[in-house]
C-alpha positions in Angstrom: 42.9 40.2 -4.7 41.7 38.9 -1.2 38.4 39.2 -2.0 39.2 37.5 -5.5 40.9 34.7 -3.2 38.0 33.9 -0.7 35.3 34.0 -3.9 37.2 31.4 -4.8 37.9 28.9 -1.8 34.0 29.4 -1.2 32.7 28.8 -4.9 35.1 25.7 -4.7 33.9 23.8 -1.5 30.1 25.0 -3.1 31.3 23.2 -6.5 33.0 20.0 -4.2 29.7 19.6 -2.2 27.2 19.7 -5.8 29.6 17.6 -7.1 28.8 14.8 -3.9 25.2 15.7 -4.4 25.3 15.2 -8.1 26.3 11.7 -7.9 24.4 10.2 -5.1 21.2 11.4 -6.4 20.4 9.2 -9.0 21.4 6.2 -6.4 18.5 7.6 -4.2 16.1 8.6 -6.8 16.2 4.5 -8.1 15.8 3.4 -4.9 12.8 5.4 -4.1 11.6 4.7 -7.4 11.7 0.7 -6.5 10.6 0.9 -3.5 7.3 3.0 -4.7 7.2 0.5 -7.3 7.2 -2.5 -4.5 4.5 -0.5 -3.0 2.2 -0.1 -5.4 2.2 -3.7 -6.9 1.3 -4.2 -2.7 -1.2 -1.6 -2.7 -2.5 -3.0 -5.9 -2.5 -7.0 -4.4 -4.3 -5.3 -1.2 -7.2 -3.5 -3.5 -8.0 -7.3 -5.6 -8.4 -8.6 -2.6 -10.4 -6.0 -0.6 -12.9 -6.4 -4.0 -12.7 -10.2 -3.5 -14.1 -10.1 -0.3 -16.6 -7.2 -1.1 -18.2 -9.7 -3.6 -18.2 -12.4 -0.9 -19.9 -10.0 1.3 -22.3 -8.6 -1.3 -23.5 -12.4 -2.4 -23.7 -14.0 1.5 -25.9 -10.6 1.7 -28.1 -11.3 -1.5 -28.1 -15.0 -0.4 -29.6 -14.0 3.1 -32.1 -11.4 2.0 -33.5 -14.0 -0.5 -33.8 -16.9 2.3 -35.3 -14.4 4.5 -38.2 -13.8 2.1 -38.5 -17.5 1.2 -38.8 -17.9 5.3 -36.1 -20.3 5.6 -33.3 -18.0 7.3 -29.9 -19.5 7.7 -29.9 -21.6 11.0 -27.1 -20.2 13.2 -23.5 -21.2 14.2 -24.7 -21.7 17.8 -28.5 -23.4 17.3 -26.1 -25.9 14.5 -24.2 -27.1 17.4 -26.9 -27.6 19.5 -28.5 -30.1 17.4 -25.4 -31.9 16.9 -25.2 -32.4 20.6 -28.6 -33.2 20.8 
């Protein structure tokens, strides 16, 4: 019967505990599951506007092989402010 006693105390702090864990995880799980939400709309955000400037990129690229082939190259930053100055 003292073995029949322990079984007992032990499968009841085991059942106490699960009990804990069973109602705390679906508080966790939702707030994971927001926060990966949060993240992806960011994530998403972050991508549009990585492809925004990609375009930007790829058309100021397009824009300066075709003046270099015309022969008038974009004047630069530096030789602009010179002939203001001047």
């Amino acid at each position: 019967m003292e073995i029949f006693g322990g079984f007992m105390v032990m499968m009841s702090i085991i059942s106490l505990f699960l009990a804990v864990v069973w109602l705390i995880m679906p508080f966790v799980v939702f707030a994971i599951k927001g926060k990966q939400d949060r993240t992806l709309e960011i994530l998403e955000a972050i991508e549009g506007r990585l492809a925004t400037l990609e375009a930007r990129l790829n058309h100021a690229e397009t824009e300066n092989d075709k003046a270099d082939l015309t022969g008038h190259g974009n004047i630069s930053t530096e030789s602009a402010i010179e002939e203001k100055e001047s």
